[in-house]
PDB file of N, CA, C and O in Angstrom, chain B, residues numbered from 101:
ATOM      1  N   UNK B 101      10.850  -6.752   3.416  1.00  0.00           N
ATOM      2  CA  UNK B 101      11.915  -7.471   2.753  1.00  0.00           C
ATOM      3  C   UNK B 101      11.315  -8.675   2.042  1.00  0.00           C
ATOM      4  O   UNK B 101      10.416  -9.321   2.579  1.00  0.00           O
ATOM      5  N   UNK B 102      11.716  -8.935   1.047  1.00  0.00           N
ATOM      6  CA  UNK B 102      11.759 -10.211   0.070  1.00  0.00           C
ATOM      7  C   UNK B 102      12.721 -11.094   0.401  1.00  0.00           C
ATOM      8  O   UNK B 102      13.928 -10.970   0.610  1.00  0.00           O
ATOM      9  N   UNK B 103      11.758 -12.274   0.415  1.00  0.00           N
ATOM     10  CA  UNK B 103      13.362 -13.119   0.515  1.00  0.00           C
ATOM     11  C   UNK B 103      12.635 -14.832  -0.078  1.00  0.00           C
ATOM     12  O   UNK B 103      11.424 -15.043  -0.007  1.00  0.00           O
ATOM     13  N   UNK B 104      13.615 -15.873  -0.622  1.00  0.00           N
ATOM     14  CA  UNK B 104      13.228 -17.005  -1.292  1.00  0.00           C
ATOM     15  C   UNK B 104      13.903 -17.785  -0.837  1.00  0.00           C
ATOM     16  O   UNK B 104      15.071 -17.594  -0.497  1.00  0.00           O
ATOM     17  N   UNK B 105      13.198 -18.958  -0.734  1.00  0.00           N
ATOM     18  CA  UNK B 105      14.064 -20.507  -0.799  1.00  0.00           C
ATOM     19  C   UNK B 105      13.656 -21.446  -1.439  1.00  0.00           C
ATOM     20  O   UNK B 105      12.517 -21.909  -1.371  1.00  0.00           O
ATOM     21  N   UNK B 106      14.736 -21.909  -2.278  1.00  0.00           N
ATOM     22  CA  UNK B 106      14.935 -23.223  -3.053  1.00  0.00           C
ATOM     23  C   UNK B 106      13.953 -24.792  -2.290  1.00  0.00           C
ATOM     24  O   UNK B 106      14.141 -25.211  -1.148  1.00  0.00           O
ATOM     25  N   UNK B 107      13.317 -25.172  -2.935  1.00  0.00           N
ATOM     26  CA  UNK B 107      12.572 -26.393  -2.748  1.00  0.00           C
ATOM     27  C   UNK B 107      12.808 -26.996  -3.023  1.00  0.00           C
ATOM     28  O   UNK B 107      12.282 -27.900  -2.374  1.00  0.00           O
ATOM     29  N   UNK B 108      13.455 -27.407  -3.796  1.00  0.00           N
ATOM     30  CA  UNK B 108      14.018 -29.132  -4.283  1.00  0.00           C
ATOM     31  C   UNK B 108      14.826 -29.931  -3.228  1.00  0.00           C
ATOM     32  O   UNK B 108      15.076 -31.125  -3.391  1.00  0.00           O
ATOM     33  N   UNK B 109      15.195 -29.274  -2.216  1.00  0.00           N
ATOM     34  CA  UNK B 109      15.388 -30.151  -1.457  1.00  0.00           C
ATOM     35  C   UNK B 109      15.120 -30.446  -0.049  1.00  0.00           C
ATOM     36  O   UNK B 109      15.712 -31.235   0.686  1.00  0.00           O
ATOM     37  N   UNK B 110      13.782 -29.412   0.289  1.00  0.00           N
ATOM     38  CA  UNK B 110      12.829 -29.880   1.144  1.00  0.00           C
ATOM     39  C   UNK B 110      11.862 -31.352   0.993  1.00  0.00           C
ATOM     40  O   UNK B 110      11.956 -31.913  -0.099  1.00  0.00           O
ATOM     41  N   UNK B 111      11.232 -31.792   1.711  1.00  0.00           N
ATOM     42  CA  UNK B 111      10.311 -32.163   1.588  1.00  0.00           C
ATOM     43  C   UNK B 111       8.954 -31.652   1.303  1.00  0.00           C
ATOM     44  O   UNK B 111       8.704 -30.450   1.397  1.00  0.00           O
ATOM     45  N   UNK B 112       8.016 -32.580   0.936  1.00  0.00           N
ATOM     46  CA  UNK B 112       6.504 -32.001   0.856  1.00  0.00           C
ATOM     47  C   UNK B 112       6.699 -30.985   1.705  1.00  0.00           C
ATOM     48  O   UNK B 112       7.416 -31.028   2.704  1.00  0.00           O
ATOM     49  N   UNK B 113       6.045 -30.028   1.309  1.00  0.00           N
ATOM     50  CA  UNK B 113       5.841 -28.302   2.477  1.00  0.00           C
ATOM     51  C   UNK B 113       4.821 -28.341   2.689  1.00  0.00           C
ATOM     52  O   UNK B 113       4.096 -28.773   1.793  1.00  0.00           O
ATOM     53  N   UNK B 114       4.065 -27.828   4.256  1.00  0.00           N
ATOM     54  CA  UNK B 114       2.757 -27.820   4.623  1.00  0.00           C
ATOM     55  C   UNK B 114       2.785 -26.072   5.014  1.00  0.00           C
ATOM     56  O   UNK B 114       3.111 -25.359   5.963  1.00  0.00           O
ATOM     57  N   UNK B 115       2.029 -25.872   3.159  1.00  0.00           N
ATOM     58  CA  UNK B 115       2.077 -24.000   3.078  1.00  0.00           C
ATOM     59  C   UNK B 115       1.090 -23.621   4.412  1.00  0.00           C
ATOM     60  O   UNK B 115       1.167 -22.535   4.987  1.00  0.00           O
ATOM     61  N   UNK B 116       0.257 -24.581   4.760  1.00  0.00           N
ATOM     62  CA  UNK B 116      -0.492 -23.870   5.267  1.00  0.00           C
ATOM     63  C   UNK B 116       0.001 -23.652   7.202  1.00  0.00           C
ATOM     64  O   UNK B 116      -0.716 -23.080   8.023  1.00  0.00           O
ATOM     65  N   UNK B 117       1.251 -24.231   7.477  1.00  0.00           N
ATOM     66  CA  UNK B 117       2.368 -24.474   8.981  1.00  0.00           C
ATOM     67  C   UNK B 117       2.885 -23.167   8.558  1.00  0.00           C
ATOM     68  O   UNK B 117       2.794 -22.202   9.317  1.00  0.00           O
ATOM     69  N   UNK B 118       3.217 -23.109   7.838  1.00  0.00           N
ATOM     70  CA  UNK B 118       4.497 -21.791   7.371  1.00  0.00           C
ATOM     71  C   UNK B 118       3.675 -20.491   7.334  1.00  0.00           C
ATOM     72  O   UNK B 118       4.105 -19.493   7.912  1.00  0.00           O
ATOM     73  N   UNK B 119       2.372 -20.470   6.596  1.00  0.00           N
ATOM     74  CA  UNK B 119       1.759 -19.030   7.158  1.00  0.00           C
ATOM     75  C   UNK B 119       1.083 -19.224   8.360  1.00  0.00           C
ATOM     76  O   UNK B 119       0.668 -18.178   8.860  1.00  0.00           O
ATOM     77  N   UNK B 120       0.853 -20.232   8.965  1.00  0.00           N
ATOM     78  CA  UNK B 120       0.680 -19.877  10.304  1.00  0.00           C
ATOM     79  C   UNK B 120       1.730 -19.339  11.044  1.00  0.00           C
ATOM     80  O   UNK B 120       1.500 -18.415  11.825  1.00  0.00           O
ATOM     81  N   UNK B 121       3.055 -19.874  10.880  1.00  0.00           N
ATOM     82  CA  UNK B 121       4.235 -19.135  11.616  1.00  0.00           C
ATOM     83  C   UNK B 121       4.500 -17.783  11.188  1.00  0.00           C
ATOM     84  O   UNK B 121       4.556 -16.836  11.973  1.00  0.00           O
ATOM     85  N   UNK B 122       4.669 -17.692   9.887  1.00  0.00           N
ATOM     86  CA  UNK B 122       4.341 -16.080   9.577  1.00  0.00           C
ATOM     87  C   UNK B 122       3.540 -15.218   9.832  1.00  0.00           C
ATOM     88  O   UNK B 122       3.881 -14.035   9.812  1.00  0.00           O
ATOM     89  N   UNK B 123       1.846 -15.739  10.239  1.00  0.00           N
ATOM     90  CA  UNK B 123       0.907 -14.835  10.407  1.00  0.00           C
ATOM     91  C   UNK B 123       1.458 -14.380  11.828  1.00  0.00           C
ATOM     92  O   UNK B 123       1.587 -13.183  12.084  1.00  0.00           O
ATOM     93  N   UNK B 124       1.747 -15.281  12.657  1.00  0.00           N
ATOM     94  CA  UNK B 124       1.898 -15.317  14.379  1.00  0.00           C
ATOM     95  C   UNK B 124       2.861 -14.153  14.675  1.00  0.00           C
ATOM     96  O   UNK B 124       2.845 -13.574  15.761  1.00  0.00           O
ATOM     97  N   UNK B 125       4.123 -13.667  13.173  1.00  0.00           N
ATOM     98  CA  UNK B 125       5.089 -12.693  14.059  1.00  0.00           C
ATOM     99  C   UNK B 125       4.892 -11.872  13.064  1.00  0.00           C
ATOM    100  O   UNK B 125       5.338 -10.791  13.448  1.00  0.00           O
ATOM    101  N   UNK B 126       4.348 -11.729  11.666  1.00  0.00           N
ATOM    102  CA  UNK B 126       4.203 -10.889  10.753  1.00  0.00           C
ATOM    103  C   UNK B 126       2.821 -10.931  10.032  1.00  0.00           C
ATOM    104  O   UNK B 126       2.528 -11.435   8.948  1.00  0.00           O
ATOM    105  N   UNK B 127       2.025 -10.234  10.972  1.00  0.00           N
ATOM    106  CA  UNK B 127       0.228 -10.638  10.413  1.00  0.00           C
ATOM    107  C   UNK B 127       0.292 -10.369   9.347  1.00  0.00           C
ATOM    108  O   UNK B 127      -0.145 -11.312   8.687  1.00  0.00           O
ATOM    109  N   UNK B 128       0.774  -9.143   8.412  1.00  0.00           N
ATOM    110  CA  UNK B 128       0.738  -9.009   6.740  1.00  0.00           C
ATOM    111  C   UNK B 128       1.664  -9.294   5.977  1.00  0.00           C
ATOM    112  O   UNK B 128       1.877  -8.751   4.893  1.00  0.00           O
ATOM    113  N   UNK B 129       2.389 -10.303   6.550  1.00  0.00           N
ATOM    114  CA  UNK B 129       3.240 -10.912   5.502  1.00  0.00           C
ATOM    115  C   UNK B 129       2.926 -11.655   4.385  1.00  0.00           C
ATOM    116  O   UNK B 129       1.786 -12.111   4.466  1.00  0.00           O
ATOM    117  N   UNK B 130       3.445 -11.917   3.483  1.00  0.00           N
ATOM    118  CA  UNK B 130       2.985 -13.232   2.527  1.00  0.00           C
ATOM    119  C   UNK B 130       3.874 -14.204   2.418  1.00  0.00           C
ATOM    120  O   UNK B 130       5.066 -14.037   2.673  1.00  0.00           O
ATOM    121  N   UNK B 131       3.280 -15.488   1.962  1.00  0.00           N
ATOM    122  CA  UNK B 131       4.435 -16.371   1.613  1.00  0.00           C
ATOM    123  C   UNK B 131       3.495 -17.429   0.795  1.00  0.00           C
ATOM    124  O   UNK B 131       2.320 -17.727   1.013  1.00  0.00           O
ATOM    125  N   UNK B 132       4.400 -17.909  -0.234  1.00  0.00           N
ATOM    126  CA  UNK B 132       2.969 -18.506  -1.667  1.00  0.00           C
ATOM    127  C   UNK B 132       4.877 -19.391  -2.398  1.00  0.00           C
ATOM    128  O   UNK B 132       6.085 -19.333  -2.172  1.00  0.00           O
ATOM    129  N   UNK B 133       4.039 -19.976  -3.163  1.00  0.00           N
ATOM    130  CA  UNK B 133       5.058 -21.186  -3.424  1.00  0.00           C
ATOM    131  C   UNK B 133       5.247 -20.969  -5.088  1.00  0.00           C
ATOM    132  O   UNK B 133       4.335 -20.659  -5.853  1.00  0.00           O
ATOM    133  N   UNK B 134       6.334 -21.154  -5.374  1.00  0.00           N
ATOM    134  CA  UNK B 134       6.333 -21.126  -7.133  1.00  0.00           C
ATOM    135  C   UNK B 134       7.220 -22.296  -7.284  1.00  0.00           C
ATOM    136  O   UNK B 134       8.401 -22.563  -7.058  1.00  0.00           O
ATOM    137  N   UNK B 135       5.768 -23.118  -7.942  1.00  0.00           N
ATOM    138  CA  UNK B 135       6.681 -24.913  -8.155  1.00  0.00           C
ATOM    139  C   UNK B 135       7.133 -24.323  -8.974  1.00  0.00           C
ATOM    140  O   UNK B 135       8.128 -23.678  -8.644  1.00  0.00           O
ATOM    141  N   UNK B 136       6.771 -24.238 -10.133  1.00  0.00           N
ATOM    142  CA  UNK B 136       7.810 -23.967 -11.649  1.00  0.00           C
ATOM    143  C   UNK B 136       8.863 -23.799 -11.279  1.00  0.00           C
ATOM    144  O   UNK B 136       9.666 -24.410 -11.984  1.00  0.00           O
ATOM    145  N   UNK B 137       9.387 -23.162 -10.358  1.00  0.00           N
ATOM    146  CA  UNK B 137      10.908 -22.441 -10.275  1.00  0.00           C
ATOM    147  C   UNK B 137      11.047 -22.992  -8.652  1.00  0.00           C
ATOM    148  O   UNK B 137      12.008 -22.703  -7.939  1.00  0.00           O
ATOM    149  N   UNK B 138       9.936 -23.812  -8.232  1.00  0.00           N
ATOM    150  CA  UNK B 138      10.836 -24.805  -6.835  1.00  0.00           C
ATOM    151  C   UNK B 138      11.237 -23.601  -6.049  1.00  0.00           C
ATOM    152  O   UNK B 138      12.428 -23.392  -5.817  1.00  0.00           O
ATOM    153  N   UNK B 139      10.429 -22.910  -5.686  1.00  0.00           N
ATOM    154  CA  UNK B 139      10.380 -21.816  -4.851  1.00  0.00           C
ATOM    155  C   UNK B 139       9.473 -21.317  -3.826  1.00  0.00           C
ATOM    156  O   UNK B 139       8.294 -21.124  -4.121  1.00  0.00           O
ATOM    157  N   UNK B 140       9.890 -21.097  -2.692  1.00  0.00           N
ATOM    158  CA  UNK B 140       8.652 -20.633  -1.006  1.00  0.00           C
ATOM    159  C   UNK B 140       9.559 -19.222  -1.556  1.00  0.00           C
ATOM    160  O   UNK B 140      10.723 -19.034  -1.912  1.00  0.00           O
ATOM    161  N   UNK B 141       8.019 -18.154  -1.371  1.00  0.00           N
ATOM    162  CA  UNK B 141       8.500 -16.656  -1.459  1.00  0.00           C
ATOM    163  C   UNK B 141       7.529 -16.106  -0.854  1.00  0.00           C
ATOM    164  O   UNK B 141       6.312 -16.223  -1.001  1.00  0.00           O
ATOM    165  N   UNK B 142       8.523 -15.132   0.255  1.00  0.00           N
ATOM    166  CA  UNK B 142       8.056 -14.275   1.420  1.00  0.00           C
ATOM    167  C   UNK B 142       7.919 -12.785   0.818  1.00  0.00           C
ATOM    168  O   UNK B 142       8.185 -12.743  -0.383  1.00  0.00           O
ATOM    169  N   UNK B 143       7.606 -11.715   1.326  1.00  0.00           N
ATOM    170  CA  UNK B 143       7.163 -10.707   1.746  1.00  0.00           C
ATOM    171  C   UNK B 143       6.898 -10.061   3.176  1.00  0.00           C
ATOM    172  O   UNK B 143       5.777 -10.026   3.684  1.00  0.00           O
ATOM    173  N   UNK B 144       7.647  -9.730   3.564  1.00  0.00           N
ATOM    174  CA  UNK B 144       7.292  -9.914   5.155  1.00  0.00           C
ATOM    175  C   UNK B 144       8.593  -8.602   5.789  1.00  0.00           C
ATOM    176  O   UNK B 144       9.647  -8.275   5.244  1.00  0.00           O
ATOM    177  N   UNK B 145       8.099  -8.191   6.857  1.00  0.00           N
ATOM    178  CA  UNK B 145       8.705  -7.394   7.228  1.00  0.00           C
ATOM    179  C   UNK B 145       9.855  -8.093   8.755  1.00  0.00           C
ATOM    180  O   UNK B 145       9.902  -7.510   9.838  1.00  0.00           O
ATOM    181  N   UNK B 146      10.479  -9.115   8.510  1.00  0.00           N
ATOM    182  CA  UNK B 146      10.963  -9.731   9.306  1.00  0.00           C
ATOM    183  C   UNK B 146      12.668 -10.091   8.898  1.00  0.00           C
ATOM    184  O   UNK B 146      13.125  -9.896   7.772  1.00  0.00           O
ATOM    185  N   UNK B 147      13.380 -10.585   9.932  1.00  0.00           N
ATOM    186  CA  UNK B 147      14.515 -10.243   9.342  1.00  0.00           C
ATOM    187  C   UNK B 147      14.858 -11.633   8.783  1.00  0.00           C
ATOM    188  O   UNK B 147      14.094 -12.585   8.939  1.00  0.00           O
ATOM    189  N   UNK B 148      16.112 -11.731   8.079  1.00  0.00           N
ATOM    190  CA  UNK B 148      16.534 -13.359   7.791  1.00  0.00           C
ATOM    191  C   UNK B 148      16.527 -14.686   8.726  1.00  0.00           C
ATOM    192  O   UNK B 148      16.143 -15.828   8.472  1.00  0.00           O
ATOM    193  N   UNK B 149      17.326 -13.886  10.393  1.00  0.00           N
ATOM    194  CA  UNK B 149      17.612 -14.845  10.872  1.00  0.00           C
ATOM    195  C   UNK B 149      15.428 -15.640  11.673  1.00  0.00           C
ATOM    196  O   UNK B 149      15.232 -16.750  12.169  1.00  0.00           O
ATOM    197  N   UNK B 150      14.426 -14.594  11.463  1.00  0.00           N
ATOM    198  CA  UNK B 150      13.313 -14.847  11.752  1.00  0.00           C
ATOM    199  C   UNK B 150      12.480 -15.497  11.306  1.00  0.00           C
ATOM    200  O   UNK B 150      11.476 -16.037  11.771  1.00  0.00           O
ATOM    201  N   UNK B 151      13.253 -15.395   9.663  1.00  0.00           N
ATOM    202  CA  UNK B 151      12.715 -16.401   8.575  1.00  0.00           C
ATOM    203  C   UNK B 151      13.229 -17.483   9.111  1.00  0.00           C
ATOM    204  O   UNK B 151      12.492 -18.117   9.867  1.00  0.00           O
ATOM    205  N   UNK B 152      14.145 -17.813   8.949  1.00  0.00           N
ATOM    206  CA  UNK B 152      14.847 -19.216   9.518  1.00  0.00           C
ATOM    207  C   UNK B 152      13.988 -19.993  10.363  1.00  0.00           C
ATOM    208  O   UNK B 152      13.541 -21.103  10.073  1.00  0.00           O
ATOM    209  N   UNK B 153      13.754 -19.285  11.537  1.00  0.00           N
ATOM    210  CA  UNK B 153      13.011 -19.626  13.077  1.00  0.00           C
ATOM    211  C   UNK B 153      12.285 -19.645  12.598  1.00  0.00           C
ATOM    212  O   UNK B 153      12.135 -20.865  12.651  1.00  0.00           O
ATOM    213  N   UNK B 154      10.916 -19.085  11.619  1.00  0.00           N
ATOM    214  CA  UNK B 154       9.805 -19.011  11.568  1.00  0.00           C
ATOM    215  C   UNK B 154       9.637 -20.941  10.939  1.00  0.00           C
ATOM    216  O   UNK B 154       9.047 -21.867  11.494  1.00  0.00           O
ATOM    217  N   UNK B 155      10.343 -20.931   9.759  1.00  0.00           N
ATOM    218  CA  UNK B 155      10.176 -22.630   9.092  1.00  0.00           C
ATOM    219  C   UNK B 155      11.352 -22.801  10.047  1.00  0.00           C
ATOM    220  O   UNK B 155      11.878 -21.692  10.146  1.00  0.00           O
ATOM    221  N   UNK B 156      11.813 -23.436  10.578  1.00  0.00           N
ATOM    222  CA  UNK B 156      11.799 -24.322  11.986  1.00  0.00           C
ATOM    223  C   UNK B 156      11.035 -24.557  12.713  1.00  0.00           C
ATOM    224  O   UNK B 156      10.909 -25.705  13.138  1.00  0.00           O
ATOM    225  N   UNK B 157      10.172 -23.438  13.151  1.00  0.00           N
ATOM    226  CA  UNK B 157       8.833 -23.719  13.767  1.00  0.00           C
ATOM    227  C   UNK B 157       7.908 -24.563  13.557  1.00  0.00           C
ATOM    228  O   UNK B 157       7.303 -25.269  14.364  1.00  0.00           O
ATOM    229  N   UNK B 158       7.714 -24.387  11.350  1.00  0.00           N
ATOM    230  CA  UNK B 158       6.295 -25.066  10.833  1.00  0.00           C
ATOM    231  C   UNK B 158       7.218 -26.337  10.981  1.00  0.00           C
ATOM    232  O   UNK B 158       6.560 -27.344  10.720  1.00  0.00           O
ATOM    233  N   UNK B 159       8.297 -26.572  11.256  1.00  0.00           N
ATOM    234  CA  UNK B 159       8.804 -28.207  11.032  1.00  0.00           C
ATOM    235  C   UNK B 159       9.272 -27.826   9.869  1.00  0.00           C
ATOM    236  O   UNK B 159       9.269 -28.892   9.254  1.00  0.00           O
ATOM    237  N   UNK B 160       9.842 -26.693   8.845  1.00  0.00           N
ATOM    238  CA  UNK B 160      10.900 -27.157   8.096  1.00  0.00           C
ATOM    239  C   UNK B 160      12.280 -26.747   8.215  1.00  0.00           C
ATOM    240  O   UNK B 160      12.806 -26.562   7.117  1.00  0.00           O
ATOM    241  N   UNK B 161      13.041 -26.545   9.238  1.00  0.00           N
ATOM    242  CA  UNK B 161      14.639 -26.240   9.414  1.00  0.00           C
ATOM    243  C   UNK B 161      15.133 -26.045   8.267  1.00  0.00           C
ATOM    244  O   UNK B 161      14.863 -26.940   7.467  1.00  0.00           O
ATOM    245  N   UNK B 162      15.798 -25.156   7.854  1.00  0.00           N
ATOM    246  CA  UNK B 162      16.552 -24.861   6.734  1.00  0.00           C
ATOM    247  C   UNK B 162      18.300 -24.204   6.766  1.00  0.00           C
ATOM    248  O   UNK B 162      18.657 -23.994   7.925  1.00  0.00           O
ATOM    249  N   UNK B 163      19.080 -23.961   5.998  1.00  0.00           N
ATOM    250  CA  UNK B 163      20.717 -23.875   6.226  1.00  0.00           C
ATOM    251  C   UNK B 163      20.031 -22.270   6.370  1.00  0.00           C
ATOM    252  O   UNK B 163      18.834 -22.023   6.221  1.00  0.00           O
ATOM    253  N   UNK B 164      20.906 -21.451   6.636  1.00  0.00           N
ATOM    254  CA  UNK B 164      20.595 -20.083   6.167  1.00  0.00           C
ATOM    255  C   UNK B 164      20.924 -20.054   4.857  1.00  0.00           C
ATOM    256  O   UNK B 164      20.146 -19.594   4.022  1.00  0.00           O
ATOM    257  N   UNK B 165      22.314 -20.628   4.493  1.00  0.00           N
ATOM    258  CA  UNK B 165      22.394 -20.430   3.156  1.00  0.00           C
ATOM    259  C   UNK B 165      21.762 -20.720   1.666  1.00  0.00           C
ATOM    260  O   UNK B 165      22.108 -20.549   0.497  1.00  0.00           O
ATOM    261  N   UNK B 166      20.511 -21.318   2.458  1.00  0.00           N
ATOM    262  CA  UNK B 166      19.102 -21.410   1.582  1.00  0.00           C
ATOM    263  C   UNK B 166      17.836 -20.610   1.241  1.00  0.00           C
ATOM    264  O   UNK B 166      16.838 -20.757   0.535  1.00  0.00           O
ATOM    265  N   UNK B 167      18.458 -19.503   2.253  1.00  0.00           N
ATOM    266  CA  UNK B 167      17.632 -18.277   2.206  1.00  0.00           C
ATOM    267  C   UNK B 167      18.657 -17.145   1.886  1.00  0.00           C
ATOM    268  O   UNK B 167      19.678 -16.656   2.371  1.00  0.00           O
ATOM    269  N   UNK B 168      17.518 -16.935   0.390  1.00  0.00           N
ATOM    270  CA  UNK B 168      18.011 -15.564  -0.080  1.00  0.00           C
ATOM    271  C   UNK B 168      16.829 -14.262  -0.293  1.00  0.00           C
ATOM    272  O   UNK B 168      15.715 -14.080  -0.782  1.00  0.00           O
ATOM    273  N   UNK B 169      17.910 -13.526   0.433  1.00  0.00           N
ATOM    274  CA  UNK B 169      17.379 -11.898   0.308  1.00  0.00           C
ATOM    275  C   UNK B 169      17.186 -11.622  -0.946  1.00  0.00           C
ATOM    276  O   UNK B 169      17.806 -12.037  -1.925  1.00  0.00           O
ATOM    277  N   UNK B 170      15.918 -10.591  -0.855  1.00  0.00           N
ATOM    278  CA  UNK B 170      15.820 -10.155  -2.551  1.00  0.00           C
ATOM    279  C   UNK B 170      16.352  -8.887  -2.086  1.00  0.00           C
ATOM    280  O   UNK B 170      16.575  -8.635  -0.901  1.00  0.00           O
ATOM    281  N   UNK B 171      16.631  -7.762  -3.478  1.00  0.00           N
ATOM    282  CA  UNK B 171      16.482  -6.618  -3.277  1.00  0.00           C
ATOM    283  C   UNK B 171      15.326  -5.550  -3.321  1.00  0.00           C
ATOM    284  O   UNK B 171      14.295  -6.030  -3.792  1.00  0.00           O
ATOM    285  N   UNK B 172      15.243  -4.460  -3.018  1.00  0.00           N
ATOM    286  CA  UNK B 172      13.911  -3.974  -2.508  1.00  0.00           C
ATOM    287  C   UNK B 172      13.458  -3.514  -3.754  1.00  0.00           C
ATOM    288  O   UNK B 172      14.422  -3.162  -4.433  1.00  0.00           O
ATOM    289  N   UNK B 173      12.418  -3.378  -4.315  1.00  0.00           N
ATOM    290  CA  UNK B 173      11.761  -2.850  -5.452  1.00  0.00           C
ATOM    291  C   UNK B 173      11.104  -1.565  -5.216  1.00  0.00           C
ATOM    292  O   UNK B 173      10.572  -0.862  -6.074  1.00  0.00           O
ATOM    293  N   UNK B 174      11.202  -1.318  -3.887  1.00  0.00           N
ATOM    294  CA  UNK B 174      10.641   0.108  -3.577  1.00  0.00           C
ATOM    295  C   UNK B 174      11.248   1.409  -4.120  1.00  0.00           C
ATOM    296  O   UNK B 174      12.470   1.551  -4.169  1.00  0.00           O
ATOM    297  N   UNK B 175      10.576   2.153  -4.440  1.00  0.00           N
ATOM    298  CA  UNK B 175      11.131   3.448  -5.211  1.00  0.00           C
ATOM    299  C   UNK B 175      11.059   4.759  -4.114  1.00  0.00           C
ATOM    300  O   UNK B 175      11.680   5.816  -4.001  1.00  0.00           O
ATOM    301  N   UNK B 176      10.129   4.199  -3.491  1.00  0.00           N
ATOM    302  CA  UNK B 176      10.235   5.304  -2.024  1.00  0.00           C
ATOM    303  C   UNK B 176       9.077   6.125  -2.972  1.00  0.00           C
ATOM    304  O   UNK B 176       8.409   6.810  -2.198  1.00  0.00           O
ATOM    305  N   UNK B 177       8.649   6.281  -4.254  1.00  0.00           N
ATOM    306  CA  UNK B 177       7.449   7.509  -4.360  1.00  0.00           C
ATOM    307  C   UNK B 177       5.893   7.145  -3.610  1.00  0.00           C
ATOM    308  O   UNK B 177       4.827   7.738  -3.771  1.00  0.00           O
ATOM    309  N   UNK B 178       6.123   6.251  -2.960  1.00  0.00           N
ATOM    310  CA  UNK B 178       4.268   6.274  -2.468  1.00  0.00           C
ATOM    311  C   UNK B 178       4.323   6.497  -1.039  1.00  0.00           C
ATOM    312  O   UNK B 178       3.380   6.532  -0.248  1.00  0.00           O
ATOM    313  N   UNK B 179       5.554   6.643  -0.822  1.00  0.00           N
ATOM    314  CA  UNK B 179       5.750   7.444   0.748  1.00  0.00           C
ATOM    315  C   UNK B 179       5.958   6.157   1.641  1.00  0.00           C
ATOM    316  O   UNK B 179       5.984   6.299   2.864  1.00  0.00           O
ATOM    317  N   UNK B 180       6.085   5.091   1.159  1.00  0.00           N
ATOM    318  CA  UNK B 180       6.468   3.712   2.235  1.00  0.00           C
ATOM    319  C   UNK B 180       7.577   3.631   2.416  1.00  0.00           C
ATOM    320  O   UNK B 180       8.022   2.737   3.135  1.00  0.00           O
TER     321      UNK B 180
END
């Protein structure tokens, strides 16, 4: 699952707390930052409410309603 949150109204983010919490429950997840568009974006096979817990963990608590689901881009032809 894909999923994003809005930055403008976090504080400074310490990317490198947040993939530690991600590596710890989703070793091949990703998560990478897009200032231009004030954006933390996951990849990760975890659910919403884990995202949440996961930045609570690194120290950034967030609403849920600051996390949004993407939709899947998978086409299902490479057999995943």
């Amino acid at each position: 699952m894909k999923y994003q949150i809005r930055t403008e109204r976090l504080p400074e983010l310490d990317l490198a707390a947040i993939e530690t919490a991600l590596g710890e429950r989703d070793p091949a997840g990703v998560v990478d930052r897009d200032p231009s568009r004030a954006l933390l974006r996951f990849a990760t096979c975890l659910g919403g409410g884990e995202v949440l817990a996961l930045m609570a963990d690194a120290g950034f608590p967030i609403e849920a309603s600051a996390l949004e689901g993407l939709p899947s881009e998978c086409c299902g032809g490479c057999g995943g």
